[in-house]
C-alpha positions as YAML, in Angstrom:
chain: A
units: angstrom
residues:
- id: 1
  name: UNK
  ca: [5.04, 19.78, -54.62]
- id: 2
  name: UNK
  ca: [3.55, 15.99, -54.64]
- id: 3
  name: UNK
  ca: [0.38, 15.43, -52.98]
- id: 4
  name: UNK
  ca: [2.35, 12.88, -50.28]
- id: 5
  name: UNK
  ca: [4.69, 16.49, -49.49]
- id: 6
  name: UNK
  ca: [1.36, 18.26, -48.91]
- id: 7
  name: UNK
  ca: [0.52, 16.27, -46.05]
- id: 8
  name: UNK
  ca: [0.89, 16.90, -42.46]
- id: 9
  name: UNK
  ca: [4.60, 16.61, -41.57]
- id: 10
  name: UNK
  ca: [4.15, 15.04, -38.33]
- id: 11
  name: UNK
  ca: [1.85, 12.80, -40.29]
- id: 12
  name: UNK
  ca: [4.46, 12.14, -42.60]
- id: 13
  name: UNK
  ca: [7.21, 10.89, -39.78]
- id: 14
  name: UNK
  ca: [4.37, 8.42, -38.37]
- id: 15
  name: UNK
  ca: [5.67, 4.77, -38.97]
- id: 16
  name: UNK
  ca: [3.13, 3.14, -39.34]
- id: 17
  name: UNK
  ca: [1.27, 0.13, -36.46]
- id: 18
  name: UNK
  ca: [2.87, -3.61, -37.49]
- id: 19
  name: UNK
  ca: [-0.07, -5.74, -36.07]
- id: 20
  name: UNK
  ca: [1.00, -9.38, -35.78]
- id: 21
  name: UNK
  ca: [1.29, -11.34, -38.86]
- id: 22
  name: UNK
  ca: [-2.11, -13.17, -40.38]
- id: 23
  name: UNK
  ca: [-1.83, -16.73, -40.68]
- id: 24
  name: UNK
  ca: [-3.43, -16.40, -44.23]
- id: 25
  name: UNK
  ca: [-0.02, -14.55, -45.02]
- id: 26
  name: UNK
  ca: [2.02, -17.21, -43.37]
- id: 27
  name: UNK
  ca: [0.51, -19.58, -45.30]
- id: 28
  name: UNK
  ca: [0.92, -17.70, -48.47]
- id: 29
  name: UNK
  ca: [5.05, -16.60, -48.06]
- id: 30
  name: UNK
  ca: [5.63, -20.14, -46.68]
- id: 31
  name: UNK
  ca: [3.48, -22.77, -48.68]
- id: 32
  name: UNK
  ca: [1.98, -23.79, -45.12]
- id: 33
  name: UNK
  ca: [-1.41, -25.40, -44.72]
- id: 34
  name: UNK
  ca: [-3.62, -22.54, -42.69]
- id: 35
  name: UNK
  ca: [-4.73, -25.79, -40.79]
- id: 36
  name: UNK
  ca: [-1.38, -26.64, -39.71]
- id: 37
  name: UNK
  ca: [-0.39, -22.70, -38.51]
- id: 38
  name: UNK
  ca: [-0.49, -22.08, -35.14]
- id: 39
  name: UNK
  ca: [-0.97, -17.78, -34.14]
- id: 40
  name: UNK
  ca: [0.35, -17.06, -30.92]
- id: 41
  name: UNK
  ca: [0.96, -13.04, -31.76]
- id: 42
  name: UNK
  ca: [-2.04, -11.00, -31.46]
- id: 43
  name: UNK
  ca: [-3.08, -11.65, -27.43]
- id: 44
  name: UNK
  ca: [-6.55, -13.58, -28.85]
- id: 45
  name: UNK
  ca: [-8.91, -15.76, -26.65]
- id: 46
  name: UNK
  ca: [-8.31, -19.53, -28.00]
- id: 47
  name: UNK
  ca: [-11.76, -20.29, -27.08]
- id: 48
  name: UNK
  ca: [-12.92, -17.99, -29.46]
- id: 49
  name: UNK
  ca: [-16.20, -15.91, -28.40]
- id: 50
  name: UNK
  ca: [-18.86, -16.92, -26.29]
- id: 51
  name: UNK
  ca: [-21.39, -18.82, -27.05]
- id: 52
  name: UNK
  ca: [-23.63, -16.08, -25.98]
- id: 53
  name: UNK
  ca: [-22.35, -13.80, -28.30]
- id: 54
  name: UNK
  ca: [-22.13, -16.28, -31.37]
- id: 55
  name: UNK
  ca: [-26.08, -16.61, -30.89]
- id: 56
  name: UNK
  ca: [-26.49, -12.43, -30.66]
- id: 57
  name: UNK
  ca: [-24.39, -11.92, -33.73]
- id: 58
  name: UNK
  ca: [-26.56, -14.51, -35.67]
- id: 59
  name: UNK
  ca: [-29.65, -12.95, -34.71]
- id: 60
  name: UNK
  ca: [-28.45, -9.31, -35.34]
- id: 61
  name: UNK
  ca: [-27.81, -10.75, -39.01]
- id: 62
  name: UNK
  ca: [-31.77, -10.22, -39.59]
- id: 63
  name: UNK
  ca: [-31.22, -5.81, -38.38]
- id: 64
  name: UNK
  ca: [-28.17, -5.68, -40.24]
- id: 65
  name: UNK
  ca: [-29.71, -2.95, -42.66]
- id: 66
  name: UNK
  ca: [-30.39, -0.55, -40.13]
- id: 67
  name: UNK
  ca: [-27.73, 1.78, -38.54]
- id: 68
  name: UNK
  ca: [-26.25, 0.46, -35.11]
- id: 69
  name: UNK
  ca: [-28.12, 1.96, -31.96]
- id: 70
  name: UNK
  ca: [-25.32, 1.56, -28.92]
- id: 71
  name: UNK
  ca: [-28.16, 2.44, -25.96]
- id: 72
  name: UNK
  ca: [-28.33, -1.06, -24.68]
- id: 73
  name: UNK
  ca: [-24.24, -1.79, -24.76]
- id: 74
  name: UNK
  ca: [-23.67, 1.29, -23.10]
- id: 75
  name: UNK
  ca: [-26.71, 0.83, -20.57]
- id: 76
  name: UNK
  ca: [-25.02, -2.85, -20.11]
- id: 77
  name: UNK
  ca: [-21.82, -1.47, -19.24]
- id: 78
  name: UNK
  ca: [-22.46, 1.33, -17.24]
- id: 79
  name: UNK
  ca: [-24.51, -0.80, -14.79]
- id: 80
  name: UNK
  ca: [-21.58, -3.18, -15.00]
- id: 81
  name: UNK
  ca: [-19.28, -0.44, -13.88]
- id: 82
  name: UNK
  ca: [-21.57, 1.39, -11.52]
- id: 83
  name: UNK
  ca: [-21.38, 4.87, -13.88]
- id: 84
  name: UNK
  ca: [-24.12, 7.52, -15.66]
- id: 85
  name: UNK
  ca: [-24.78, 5.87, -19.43]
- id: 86
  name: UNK
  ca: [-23.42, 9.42, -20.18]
- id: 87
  name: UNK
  ca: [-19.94, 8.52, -18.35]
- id: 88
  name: UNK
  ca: [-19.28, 5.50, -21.49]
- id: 89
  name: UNK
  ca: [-17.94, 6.06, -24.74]
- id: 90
  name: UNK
  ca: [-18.05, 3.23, -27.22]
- id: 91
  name: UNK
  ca: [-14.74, 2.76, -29.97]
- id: 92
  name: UNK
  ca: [-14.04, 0.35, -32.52]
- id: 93
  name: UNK
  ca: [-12.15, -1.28, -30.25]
- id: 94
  name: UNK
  ca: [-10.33, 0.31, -27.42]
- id: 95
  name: UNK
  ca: [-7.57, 1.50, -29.78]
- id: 96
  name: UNK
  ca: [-10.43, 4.28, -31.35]
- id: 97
  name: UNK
  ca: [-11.25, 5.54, -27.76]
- id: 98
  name: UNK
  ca: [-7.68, 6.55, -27.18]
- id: 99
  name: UNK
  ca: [-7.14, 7.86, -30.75]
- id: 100
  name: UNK
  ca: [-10.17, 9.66, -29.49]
- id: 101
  name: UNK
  ca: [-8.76, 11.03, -26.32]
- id: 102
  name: UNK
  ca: [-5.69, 12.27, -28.06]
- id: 103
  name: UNK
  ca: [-7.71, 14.38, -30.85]
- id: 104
  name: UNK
  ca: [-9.50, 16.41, -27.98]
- id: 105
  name: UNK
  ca: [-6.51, 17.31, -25.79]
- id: 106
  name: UNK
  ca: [-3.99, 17.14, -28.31]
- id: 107
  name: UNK
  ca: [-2.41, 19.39, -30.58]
- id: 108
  name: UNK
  ca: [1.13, 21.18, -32.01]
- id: 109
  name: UNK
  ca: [2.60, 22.76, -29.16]
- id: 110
  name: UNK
  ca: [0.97, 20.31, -26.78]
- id: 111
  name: UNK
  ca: [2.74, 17.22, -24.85]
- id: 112
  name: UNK
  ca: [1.53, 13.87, -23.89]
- id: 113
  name: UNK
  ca: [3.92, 11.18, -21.56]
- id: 114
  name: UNK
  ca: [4.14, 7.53, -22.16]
- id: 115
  name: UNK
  ca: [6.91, 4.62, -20.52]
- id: 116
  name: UNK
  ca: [9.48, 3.66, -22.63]
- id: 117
  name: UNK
  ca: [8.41, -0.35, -24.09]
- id: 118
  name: UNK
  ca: [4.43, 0.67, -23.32]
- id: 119
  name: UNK
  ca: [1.51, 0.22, -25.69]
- id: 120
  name: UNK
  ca: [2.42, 1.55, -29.73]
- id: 121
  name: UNK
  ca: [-0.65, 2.89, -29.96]
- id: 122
  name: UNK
  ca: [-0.30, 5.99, -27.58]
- id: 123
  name: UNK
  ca: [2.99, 7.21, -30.17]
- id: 124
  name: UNK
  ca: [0.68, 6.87, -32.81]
- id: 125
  name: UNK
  ca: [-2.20, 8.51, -31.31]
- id: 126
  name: UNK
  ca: [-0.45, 11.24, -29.82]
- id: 127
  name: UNK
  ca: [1.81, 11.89, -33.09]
- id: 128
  name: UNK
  ca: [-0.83, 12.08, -35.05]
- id: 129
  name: UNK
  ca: [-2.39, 15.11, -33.53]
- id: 130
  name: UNK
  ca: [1.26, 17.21, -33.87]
- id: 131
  name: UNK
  ca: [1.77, 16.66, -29.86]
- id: 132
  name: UNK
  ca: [5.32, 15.82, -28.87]
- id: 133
  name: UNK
  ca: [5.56, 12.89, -27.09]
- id: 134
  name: UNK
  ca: [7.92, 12.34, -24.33]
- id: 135
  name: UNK
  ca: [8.90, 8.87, -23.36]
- id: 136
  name: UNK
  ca: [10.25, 7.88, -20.03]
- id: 137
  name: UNK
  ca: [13.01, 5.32, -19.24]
- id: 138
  name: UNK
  ca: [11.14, 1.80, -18.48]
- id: 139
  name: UNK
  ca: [11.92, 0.08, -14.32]
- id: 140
  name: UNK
  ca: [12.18, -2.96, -14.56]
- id: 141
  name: UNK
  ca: [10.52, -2.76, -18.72]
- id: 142
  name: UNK
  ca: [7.53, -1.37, -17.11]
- id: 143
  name: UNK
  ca: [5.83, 1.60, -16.33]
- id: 144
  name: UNK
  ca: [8.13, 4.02, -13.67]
- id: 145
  name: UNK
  ca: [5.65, 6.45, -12.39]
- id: 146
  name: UNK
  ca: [8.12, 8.44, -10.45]
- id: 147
  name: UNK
  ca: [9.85, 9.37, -13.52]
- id: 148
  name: UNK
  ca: [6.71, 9.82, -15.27]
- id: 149
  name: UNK
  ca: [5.34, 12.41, -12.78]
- id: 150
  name: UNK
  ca: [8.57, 14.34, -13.22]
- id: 151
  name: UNK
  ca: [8.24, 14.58, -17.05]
- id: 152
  name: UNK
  ca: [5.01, 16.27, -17.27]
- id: 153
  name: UNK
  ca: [5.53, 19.87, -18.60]
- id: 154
  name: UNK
  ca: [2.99, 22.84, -18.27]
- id: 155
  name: UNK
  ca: [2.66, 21.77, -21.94]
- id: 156
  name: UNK
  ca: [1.41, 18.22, -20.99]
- id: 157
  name: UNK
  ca: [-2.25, 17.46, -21.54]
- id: 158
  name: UNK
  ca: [-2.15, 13.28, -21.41]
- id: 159
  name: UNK
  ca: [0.15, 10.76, -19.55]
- id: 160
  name: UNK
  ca: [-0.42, 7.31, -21.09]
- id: 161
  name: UNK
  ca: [-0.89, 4.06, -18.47]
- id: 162
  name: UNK
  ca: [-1.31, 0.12, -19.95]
- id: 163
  name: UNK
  ca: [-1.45, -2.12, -16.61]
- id: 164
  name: UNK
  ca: [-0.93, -4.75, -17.27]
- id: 165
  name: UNK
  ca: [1.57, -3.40, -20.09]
- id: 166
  name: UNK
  ca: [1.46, -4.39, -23.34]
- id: 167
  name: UNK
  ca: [3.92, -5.78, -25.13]
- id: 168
  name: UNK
  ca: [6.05, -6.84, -21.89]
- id: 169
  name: UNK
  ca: [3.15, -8.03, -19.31]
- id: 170
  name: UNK
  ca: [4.38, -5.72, -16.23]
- id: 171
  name: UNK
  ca: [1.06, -4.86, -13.75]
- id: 172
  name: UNK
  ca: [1.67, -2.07, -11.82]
- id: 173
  name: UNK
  ca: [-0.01, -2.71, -7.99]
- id: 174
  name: UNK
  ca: [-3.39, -0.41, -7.88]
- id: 175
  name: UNK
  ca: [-2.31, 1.79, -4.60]
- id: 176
  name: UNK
  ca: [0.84, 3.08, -6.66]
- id: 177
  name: UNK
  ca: [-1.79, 4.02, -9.49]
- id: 178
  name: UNK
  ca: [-4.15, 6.15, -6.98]
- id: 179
  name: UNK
  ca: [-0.51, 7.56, -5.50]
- id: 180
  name: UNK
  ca: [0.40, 8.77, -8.49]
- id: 181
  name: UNK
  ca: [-2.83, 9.97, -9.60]
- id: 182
  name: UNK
  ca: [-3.05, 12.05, -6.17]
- id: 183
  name: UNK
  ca: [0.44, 13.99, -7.32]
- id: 184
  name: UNK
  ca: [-0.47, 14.58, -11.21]
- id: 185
  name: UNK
  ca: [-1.71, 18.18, -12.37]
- id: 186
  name: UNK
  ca: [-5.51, 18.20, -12.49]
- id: 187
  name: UNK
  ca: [-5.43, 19.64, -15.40]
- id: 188
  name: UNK
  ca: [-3.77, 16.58, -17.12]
- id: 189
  name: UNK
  ca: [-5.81, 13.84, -18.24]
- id: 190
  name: UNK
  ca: [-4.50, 10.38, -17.03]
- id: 191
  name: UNK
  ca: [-5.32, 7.26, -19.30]
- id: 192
  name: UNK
  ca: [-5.98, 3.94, -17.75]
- id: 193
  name: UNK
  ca: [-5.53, 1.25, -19.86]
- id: 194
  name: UNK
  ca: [-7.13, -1.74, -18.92]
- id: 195
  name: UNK
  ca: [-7.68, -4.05, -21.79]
- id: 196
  name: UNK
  ca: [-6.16, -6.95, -19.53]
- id: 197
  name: UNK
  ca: [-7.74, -5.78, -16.62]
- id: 198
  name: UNK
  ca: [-9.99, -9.76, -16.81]
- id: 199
  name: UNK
  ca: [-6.73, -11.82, -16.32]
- id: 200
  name: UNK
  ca: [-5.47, -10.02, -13.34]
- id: 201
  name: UNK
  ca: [-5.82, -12.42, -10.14]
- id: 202
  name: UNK
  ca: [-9.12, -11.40, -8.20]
- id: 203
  name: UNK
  ca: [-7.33, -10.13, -5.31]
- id: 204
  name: UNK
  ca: [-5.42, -7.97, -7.30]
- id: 205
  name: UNK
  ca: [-8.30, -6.01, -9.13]
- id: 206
  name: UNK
  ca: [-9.55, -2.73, -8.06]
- id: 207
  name: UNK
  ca: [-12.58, -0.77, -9.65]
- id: 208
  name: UNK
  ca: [-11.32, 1.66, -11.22]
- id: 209
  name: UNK
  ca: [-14.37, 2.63, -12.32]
- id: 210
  name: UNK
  ca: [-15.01, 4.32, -8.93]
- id: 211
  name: UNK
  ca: [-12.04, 6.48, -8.89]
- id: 212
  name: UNK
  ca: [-13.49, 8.41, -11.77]
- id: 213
  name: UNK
  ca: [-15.98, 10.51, -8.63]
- id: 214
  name: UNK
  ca: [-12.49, 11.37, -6.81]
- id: 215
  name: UNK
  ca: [-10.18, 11.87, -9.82]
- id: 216
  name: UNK
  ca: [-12.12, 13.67, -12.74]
- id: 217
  name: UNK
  ca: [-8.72, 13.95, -14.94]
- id: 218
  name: UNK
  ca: [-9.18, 9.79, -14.87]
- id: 219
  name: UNK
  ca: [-10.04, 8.01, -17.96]
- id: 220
  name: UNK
  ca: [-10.63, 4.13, -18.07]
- id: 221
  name: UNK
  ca: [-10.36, 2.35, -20.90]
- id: 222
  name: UNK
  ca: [-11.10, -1.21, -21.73]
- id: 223
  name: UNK
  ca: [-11.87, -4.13, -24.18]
- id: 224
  name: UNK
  ca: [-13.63, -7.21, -25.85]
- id: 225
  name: UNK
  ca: [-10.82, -7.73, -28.09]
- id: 226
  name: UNK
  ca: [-9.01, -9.68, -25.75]
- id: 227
  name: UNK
  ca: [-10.74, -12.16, -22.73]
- id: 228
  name: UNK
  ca: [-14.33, -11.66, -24.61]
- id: 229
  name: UNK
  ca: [-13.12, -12.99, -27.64]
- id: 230
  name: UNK
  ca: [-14.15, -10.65, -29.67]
- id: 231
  name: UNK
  ca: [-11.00, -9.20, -31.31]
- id: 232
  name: UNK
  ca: [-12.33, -9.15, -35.00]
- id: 233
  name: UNK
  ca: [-15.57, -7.54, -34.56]
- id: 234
  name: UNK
  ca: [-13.54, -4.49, -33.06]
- id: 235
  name: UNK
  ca: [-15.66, -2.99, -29.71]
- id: 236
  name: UNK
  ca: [-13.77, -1.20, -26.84]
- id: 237
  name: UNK
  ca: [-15.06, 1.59, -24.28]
- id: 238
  name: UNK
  ca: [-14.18, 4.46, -22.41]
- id: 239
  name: UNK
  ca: [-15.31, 5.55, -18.37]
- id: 240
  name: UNK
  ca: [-14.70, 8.63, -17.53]
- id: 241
  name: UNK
  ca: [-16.25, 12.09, -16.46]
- id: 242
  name: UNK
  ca: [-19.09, 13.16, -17.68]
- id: 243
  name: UNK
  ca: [-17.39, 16.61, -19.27]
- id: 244
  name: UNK
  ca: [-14.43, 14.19, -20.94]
- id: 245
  name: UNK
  ca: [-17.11, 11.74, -21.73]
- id: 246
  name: UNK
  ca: [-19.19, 14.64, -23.61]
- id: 247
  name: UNK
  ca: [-15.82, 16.28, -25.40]
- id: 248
  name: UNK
  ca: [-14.40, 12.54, -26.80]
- id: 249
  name: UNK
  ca: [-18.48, 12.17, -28.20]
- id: 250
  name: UNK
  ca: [-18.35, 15.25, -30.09]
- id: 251
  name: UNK
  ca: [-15.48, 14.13, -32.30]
- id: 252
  name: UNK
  ca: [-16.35, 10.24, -32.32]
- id: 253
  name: UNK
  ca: [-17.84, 8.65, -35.54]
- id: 254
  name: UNK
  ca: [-21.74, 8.61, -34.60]
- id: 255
  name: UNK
  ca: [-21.57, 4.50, -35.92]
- id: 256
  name: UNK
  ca: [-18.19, 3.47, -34.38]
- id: 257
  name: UNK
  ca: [-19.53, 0.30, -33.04]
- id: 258
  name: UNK
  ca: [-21.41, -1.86, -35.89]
- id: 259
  name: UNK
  ca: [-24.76, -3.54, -35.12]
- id: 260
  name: UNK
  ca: [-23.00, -7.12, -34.79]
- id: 261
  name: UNK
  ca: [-20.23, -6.14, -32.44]
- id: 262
  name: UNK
  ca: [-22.93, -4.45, -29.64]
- id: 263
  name: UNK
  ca: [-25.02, -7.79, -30.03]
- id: 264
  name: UNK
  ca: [-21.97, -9.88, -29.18]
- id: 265
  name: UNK
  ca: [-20.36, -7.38, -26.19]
- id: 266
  name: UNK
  ca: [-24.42, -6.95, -25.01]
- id: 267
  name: UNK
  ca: [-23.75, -11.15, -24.65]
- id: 268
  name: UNK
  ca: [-20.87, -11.51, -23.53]
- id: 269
  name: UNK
  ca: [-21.05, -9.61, -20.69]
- id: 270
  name: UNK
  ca: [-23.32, -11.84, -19.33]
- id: 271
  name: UNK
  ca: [-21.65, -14.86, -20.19]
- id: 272
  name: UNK
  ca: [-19.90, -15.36, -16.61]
- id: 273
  name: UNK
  ca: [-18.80, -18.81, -17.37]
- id: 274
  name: UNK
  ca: [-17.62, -18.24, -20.59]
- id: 275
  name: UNK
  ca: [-15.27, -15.57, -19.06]
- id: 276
  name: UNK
  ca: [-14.48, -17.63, -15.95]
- id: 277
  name: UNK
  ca: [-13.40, -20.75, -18.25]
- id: 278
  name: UNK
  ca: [-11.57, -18.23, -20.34]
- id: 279
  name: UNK
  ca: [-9.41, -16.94, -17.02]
- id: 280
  name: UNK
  ca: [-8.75, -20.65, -16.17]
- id: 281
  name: UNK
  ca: [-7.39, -21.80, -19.21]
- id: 282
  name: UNK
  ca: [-4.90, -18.93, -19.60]
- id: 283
  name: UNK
  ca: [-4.17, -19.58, -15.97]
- id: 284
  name: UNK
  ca: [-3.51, -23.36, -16.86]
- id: 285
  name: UNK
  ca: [-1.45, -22.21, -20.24]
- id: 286
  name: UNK
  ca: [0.22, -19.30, -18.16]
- id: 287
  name: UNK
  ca: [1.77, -22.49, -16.23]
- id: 288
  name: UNK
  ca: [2.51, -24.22, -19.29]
- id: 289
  name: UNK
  ca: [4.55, -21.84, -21.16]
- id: 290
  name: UNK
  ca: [6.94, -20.58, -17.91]
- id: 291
  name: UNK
  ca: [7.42, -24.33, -17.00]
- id: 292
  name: UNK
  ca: [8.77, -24.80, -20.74]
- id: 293
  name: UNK
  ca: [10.62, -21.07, -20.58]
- id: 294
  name: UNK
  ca: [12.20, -21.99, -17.49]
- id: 295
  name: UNK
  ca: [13.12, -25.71, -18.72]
- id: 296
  name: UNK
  ca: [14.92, -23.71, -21.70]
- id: 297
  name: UNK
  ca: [16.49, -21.86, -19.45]
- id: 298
  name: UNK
  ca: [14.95, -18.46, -20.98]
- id: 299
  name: UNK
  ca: [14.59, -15.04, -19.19]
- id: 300
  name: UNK
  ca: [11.07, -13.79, -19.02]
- id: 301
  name: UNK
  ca: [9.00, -10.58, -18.01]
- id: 302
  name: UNK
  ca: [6.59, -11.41, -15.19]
- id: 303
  name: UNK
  ca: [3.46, -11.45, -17.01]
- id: 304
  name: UNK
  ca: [0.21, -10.30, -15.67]
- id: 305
  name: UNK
  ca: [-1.78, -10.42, -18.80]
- id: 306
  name: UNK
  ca: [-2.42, -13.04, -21.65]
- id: 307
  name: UNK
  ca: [1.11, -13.08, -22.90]
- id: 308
  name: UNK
  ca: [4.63, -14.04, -21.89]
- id: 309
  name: UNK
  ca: [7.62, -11.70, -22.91]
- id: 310
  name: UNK
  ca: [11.03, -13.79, -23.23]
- id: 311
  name: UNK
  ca: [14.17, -13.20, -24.26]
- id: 312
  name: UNK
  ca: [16.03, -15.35, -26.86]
- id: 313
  name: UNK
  ca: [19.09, -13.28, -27.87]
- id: 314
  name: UNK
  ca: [17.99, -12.05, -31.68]
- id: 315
  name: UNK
  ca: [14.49, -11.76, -31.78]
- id: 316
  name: UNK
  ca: [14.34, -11.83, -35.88]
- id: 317
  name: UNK
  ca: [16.27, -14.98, -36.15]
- id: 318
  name: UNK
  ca: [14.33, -17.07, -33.89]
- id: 319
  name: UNK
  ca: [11.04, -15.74, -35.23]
- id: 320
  name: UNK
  ca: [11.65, -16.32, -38.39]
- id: 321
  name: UNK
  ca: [12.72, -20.25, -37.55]
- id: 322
  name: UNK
  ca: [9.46, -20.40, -35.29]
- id: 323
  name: UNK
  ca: [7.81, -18.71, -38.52]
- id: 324
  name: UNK
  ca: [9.00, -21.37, -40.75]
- id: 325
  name: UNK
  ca: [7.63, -24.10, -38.65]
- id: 326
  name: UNK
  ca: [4.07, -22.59, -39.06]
- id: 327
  name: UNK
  ca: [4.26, -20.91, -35.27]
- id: 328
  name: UNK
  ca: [3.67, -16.95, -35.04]
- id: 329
  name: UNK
  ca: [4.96, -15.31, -31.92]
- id: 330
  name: UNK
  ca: [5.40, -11.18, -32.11]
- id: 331
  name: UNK
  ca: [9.03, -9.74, -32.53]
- id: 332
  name: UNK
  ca: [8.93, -6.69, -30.41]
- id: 333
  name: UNK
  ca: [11.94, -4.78, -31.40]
- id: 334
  name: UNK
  ca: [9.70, -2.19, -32.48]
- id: 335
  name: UNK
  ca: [9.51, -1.20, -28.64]
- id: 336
  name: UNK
  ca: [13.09, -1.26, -27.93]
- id: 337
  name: UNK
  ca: [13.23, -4.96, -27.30]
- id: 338
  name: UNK
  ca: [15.19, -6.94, -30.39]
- id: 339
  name: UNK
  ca: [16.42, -9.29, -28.10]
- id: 340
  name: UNK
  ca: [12.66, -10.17, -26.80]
- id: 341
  name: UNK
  ca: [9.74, -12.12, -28.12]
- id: 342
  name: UNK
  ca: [6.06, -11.76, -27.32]
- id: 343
  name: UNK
  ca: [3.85, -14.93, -26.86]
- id: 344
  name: UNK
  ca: [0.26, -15.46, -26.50]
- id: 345
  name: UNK
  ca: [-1.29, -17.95, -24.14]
- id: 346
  name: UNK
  ca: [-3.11, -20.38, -26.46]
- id: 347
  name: UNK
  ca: [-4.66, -23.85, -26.01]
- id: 348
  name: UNK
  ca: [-3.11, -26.75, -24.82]
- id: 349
  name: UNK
  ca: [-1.77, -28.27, -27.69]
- id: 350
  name: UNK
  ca: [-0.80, -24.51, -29.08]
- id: 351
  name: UNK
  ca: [1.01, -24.08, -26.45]
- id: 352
  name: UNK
  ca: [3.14, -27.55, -26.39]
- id: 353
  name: UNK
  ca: [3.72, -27.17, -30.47]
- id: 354
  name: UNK
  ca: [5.06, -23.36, -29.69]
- id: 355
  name: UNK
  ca: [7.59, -24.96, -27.01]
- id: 356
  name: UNK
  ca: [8.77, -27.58, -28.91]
- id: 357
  name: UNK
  ca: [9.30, -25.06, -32.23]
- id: 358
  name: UNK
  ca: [11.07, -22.81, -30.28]
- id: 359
  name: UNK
  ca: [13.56, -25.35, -28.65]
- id: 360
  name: UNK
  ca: [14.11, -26.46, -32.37]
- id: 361
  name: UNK
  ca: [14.70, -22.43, -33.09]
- id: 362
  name: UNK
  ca: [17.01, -22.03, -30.43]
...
């Protein structure tokens, strides 16, 4: 037997996570100037990462032999969200807190549920433990929690929730989420998603954070990858009880979170304006891009995030034409969708070249 036979076979049948293409490997399969690319596939903050954070990072160069100590980010955040220190667990990025979830509660001969078109990640995650994974139909290519109530088993030990949803942008309103969390089992554990929980409207945000005290099967989790700006230096989090919070530290990496990425996220969250000129300008370029779609006449999802989801007919064709004019959207036929493409809300002038490459592509 070969040494690839000898692994895990639900390891094995994983396909593997297609993040969205570099533009240093645009550059190289196309012979285009990295100058001259513009990436609107990864859901990225155009303005980069606060200011606040830039000067952290530089002065946690000086530390940057010393192992990480995560008191202060996760002092920072649970004052922010009005929890115990002991009720936050840090990931690299938000992605490693749900990997994290799924290796305590998961297992062979254990379930988890997740809406048809949500987040790849909570396949993966669950997959990779030996759990079967049961997906639900999408309403409306978002999250139907009626259906997903009804497919929990006495096996079931995690139902998956992005809102907004990632890749198509749907936001489920907040009183549906408590509804359904007042039907589910207690004994299931019910994952919030919330890494685009900073672009939702003000009147449409609820603290979640709160519902932890009524719901203890709750877990919150959430980002700097995305609004913060912060997407390379890879630091998410996790609010829940303080029993789940204890289980997901016992199997977490005890240096998830580097010494550079808790200077920047100890920054950033108290960069107010940075974030508040960060919601405006992806309100502005939300604008933008729907006034174009709708000019072209193209179908799109809603969005409620940093992202517009529109359909074109073949999603491979016209990304590759948008791809050969040095413009990166995200094909999303991975989730079901091979009809849809995935763009992120960039500046200005990213957003006007994507328009005008895509009515050329079309």
């Amino acid at each position: 037997m070969s040494i690839p036979e000898q692994a895990l076979a639900y390891v094995r049948a994983i396909s593997p996570y297609q993040p969205g293409k570099p533009i240093t490997e645009l550059a190289r399969e196309m012979g285009i100037p990295v100058d001259s690319i513009v990436k609107l596939a990864s859901n990225e903050n155009p303005l980069g990462m606060s200011p606040k954070a830039r000067v952290a990072v530089e002065a946690a160069v000086g530390g940057i032999e010393r192992y990480p100590d995560q008191f202060e980010l996760i002092a920072k955040v649970a004052e922010r969200t009005g929890l115990a220190h002991y009720q936050v667990v840090l990931g690299n990025g938000s992605n490693d807190v749900l990997d994290l979830i799924a290796r305590v509660f998961l297992a062979p001969g254990r379930s988890a549920v997740f809406a048809q078109h949500a987040f790849a990640v909570y396949p993966l995650a669950t997959l990779s433990t030996g759990a079967e994974l049961i997906s639900t139909p999408a309403k409306n290519y978002g999250h139907d929690l009626d259906a997903m109530r009804a497919a929990i088993r006495p096996d079931t030990r995690i139902v998956w929730i992005a809102n907004p949803n990632n890749p198509t942008g749907n936001f489920l309103p907040y009183p549906e989420v408590r509804a359904f969390l007042e039907v589910v089992p207690k004994d299931v554990v019910v994952v919030l998603d919330e890494a685009y929980n900073e672009y939702l409207p003000p009147a449409e945000r609820v603290d979640t954070a709160s519902w932890i005290a009524d719901f203890p099967n709750l877990v919150v989790c959430r980002t700097f990858s995305k609004i913060y700006g912060l997407a390379g230096l890879r630091v998410g989090y996790a609010l829940a009880s303080a029993a789940i919070a204890d289980l997901m530290n016992r199997v977490r990496q005890p240096f998830n979170v580097n010494n550079l990425a808790i200077a920047a996220a100890v920054a950033a969250l108290d960069d107010d304006e940075f974030l508040h000129a960060s919601y405006e300008l992806n309100r502005r370029g939300m604008a933008q891009i729907i006034a174009g779609l709708e000019k072209l006449g193209l179908e799109y999802i809603d969005p409620h995030g940093n992202f517009v989801t529109f359909k074109v007919g073949d999603g491979t064709a016209v990304n590759q034409k948008l791809l050969k004019q040095g413009v990166i959207v995200r094909p999303i036929g991975g989730y079901g969708l091979p009809e849809w493409l995935r763009v992120t809300i960039g500046s200005a002038p990213e957003n006007a070249r994507f328009l005008e490459a895509l009515e050329k592509a079309l």
